[in-house]
C-alpha positions in Angstrom: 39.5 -31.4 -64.3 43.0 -30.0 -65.4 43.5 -28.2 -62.1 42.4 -31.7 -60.5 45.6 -33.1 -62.9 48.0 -30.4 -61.4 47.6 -31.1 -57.7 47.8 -35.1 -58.7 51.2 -34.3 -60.5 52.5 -31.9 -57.8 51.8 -34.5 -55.2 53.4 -37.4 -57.0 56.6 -34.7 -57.6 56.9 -34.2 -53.8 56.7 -38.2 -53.2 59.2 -38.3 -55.6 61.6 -35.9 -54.0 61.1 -37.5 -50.4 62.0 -40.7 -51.8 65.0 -38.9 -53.0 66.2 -37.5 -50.0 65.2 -40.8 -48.1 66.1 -43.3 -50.3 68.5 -45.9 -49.4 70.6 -46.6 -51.9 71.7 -44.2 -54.8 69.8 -46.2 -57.2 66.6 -45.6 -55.5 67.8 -41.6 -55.7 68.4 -42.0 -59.0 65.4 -43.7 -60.0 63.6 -40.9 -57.9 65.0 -37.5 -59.7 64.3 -39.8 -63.1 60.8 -40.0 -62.1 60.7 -36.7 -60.8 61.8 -35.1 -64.2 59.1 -37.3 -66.2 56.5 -35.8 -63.6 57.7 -32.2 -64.5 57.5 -33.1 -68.0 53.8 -34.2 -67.7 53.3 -31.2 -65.2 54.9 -28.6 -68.4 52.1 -30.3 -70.9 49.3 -29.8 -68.3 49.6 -26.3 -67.9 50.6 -26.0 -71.6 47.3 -27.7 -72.3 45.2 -25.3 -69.5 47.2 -22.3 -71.1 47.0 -23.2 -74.8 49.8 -21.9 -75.8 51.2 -24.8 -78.0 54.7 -24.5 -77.7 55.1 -25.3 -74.2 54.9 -28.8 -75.5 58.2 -27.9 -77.2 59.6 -27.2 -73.8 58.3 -30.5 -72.3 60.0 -32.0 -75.1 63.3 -30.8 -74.9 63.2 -30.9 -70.9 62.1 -34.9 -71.4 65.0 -35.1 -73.3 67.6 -33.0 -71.0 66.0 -35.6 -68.3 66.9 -39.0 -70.0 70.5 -37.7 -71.1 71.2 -36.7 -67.8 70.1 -39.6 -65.9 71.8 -41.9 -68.4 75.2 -39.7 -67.9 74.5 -40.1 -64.1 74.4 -43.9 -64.3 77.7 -43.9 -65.8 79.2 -41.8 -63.8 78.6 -43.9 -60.7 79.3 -47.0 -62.1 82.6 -45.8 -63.6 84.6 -47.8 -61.0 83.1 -50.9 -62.4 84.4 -50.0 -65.9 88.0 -48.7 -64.9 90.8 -51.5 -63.9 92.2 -51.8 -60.7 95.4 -49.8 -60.2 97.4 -53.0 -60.2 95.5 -54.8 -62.9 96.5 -54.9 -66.0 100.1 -54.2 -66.2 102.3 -56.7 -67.7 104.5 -58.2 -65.0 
């Protein structure tokens, strides 16, 4: 039944990464390394649960977290020219 939930996971992880590379916009690449990371997460707890070592969940813990930082800098970072002024904005004339 696990090994059944490891080839599910892998499969949806390789979707993901082809809608990465094929995605049209950036925010559907985004989107897809964001749900790429929450598949690894789940895919880290699987084989912590088939291994039983406990403290793999620690792992998928910390890796969740590195995941939703990271995707949260990476939103900002492309959407910094929003937030920044035009170079002839803003000055007093």
């Amino acid at each position: 039944m696990l090994v059944a939930a490891v080839v599910a996971l892998l499969v949806a992880m390789a979707l993901a990464l082809t809608r990465a590379f094929m995605g049209p916009r950036l925010y559907n690449r985004i989107l897809a390394i964001n749900v790429f990371g929450t598949k690894t997460v789940l895919f880290i707890a699987v084989l912590g649960t088939i291994s039983g070592r406990s403290y793999i969940f620690e792992i998928a813990l910390l890796y969740a977290l590195v995941n939703f930082v990271t995707t949260i800098a990476v939103l900002r970072l492309t959407h910094l020219e929003e937030l920044l002024p035009e170079p002839g904005e803003g000055k007093a004339a």
